[in-house]
C-alpha positions as CSV (number, residue, x, y, z in Angstrom):
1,X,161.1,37.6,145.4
2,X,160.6,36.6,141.9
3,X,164.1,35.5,140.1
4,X,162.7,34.9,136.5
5,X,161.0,37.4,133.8
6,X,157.7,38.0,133.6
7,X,158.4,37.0,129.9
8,X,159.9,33.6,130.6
9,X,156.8,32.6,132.7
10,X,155.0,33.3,130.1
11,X,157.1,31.0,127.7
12,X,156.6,28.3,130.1
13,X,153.0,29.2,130.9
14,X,152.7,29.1,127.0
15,X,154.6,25.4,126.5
16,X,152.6,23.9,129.2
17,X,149.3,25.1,127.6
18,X,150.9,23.2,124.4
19,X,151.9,19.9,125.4
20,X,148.6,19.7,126.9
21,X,146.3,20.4,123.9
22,X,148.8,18.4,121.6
23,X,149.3,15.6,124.4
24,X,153.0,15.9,123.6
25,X,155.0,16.2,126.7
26,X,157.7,19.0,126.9
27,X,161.1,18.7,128.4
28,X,161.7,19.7,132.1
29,X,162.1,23.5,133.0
30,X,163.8,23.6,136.1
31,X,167.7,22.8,135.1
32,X,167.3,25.6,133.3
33,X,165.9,28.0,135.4
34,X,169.0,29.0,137.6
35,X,167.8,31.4,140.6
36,X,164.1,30.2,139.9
37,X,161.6,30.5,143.5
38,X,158.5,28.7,144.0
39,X,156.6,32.2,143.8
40,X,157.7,32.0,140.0
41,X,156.6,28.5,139.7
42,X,153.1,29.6,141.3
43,X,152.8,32.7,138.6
44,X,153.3,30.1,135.7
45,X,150.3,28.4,137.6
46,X,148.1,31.5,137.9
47,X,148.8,32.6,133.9
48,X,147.4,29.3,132.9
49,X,144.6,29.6,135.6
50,X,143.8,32.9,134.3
51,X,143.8,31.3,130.8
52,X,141.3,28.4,131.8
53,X,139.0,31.1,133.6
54,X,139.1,33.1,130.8
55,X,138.6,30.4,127.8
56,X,135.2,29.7,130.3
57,X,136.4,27.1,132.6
58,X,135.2,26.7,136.0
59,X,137.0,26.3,139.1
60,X,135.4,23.6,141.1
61,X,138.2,23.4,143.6
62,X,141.4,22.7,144.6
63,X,143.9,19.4,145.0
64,X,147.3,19.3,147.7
65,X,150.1,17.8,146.4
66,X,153.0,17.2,148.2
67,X,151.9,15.8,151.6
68,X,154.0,12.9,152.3
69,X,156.9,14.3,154.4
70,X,159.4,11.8,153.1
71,X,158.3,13.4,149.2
72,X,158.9,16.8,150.2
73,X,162.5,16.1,151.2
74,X,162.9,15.0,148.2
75,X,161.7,17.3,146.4
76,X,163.7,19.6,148.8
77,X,160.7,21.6,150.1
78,X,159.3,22.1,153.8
79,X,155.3,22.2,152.7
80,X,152.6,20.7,150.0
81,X,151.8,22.6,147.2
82,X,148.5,22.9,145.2
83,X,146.4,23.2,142.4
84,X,143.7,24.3,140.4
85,X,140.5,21.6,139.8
86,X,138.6,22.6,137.1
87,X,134.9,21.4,136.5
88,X,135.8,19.8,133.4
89,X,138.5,17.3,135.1
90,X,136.1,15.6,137.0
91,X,134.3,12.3,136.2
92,X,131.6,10.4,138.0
93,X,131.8,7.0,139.5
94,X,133.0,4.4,137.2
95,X,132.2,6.7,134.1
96,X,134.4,6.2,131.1
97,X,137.7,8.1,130.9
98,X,138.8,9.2,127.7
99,X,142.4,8.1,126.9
100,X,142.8,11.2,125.3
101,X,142.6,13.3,128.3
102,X,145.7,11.6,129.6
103,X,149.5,11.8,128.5
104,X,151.4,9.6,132.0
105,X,148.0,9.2,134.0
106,X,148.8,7.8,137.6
107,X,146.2,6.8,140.3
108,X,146.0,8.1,143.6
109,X,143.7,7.2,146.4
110,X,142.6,10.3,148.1
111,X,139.7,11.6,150.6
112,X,137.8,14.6,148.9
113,X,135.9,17.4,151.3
114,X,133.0,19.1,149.6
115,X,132.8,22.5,152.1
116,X,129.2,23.9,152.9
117,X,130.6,27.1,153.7
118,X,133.5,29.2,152.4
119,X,136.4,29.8,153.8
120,X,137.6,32.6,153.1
121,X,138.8,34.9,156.0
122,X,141.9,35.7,157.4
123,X,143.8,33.4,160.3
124,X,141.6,30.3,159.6
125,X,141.9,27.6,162.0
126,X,140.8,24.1,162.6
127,X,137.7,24.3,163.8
128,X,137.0,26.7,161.0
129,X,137.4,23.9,158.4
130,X,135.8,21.4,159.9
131,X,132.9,23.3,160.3
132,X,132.8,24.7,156.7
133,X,133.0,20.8,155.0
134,X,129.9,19.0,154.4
135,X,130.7,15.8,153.7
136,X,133.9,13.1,152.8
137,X,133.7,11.3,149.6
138,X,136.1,8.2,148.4
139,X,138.3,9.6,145.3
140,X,140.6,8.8,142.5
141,X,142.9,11.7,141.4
142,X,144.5,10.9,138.4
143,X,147.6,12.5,138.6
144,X,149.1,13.3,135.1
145,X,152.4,15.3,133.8
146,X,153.0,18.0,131.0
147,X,156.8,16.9,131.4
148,X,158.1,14.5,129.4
149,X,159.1,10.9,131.6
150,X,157.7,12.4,134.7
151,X,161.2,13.8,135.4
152,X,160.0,16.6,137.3
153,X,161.8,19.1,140.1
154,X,159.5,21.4,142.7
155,X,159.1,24.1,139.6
156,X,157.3,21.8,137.2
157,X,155.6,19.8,139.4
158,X,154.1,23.5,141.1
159,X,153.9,25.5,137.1
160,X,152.1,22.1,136.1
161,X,149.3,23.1,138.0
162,X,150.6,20.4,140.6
163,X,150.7,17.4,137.7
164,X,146.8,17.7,138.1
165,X,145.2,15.3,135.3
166,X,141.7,14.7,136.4
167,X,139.1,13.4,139.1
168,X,136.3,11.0,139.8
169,X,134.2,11.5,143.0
170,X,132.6,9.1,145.1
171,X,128.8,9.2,145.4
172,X,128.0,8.5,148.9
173,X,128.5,11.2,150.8
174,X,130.2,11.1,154.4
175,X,129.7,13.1,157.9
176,X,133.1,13.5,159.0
177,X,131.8,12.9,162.2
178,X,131.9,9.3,161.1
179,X,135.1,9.2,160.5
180,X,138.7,8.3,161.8
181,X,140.7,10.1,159.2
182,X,143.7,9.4,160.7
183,X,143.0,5.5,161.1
184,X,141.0,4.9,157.8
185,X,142.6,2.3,155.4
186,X,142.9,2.9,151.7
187,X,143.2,0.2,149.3
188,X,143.8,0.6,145.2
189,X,143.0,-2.3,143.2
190,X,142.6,-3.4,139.5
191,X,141.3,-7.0,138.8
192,X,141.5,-7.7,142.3
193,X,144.9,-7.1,142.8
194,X,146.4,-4.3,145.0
195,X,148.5,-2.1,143.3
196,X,148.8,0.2,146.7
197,X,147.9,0.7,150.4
198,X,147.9,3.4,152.8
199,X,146.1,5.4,154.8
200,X,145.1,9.0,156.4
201,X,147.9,9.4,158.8
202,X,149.9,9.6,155.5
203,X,148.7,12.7,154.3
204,X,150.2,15.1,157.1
205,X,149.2,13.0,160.0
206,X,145.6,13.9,158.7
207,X,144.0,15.0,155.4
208,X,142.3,17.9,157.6
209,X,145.9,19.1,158.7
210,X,146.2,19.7,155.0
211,X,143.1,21.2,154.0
212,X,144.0,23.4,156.8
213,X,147.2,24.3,154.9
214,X,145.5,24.5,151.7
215,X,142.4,26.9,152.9
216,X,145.2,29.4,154.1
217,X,147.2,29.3,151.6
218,X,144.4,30.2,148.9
219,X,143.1,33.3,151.0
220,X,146.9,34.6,151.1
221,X,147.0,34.1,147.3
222,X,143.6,35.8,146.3
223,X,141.6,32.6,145.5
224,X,139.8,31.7,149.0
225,X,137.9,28.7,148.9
226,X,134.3,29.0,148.2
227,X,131.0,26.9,149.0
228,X,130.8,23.7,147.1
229,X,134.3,23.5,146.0
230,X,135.8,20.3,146.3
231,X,139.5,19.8,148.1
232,X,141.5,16.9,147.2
233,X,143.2,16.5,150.3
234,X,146.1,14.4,149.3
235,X,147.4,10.4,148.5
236,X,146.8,8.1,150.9
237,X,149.6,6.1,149.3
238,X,151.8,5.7,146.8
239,X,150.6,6.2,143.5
240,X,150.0,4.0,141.0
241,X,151.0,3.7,136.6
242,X,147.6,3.9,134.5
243,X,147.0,1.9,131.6
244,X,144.6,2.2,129.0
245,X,141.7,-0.4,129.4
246,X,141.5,-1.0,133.1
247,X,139.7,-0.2,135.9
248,X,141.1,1.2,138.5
249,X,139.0,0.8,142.4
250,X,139.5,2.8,145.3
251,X,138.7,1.6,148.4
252,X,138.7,3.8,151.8
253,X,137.6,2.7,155.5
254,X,134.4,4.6,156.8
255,X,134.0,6.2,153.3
256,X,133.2,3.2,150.3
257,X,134.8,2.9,147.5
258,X,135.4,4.8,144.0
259,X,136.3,3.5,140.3
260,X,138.2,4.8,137.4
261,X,137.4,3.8,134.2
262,X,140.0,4.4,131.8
263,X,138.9,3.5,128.2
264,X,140.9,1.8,125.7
């Protein structure tokens, strides 16, 4: 049950939209939002995915947030969250980021499903995902914050659209069937120095366990998951602070390797 007024979400919704198109982080939300429930975090989400959709963005798919157990008790929640991946947030390969896109960027090392087939019916299981994904690619999300010094509780991390920033893909495409995703080994590195390790048992014992979650969750909220959308399926390890002029490599076991460009 919703606590806060439709017209307070929209004041958030509305000062969220703001620091992002000035790049001017805004001051955390949630000390001041006594009674507040995740469902209102998710409907300052869904105004501002309603806004994207409607200013002609594309969804392209969806990232999980949230998927190290050891985070959600801190964060003092029993599950990930998500959010919204828009075509426009996602970068090729070693293709130049803009420094203007970003406010805080972090990196994160993640394993991205592309799905064949939607899924988009009730009581999903399993076998219902893993049939429905194509392929695994490597990939960076940069994880970025509306919220001024990253001091963030579970209702701005979930209103800011999960601290989504943007993506870059892989380009060599994966058969899970070649894969151990609980095994693999992930590696982020910048001039040959890692900055962070992990691997796919990290990400809810296996990033499929939370593309599970995820492909559940968006057919109880109204936005199923459709045929060539792309699931970010969670950090592999910790992340990682961005800086202007690097490159930043991903490297995953089984699945190559991924670079972010971010330009001076």
């Amino acid at each position: 049950m919703s606590e806060l007024s439709a017209q307070k979400i929209e004041e958030v919704a509305q000062a969220l939209r703001q620091a992002g198109e000035t790049r001017e982080p805004c001051a955390p939300f949630q000390a001041d939002l006594p009674g507040f429930t995740v469902q209102d975090a998710y409907a300052v989400q869904e105004l501002n995915t309603a806004h994207g959709l409607a200013s002609g963005r594309r969804l392209a798919g969806r990232k999980i947030g949230l998927t190290s157990r050891s985070v959600q008790q801190q964060m003092g929640v029993h599950q990930p969250d998500f959010g919204m991946l828009f075509a426009d947030m996602a970068f090729c390969d070693g293709e130049p980021v803009p420094a203007s896109r970003l406010m805080q960027p972090r990196i994160e090392g993640e394993i991205a499903f592309v799905l064949g087939k939607a899924l988009d019916r009730e009581q999903l299981t399993l076998p219902d995902v893993i049939s429905a994904i194509d392929y695994a690619l490597p990939s960076i999300e940069i994880v970025d914050s509306r919220i001024a010094d990253w001091k963030i509780g579970i209702f701005d991390t979930i209103a800011d659209n999960a601290s989504s920033g943007l993506y870059v893909l892989g380009t060599r495409p994966v058969r899970l069937s070649a894969l151990d995703l609980t095994l693999c080994g992930m590696v982020v590195e910048s001039r040959g120095e890692p900055l962070s390790t992990g691997a796919g048992i990290a990400c809810l014992g296996n990033p499929l366990h939370a593309a599970l979650w995820l492909a559940r969750k968006m057919v109880e909220v109204g936005r199923p998951l459709a045929a060539g959308d792309t699931i970010l399926s969670g950090a592999l390890g910790p992340m990682v602070p961005a800086t202007a002029g690097e490159v930043y490599e991903v490297r995953i076991n089984g699945l190559g390797s991924v670079r972010a460009a971010i330009e001076a």
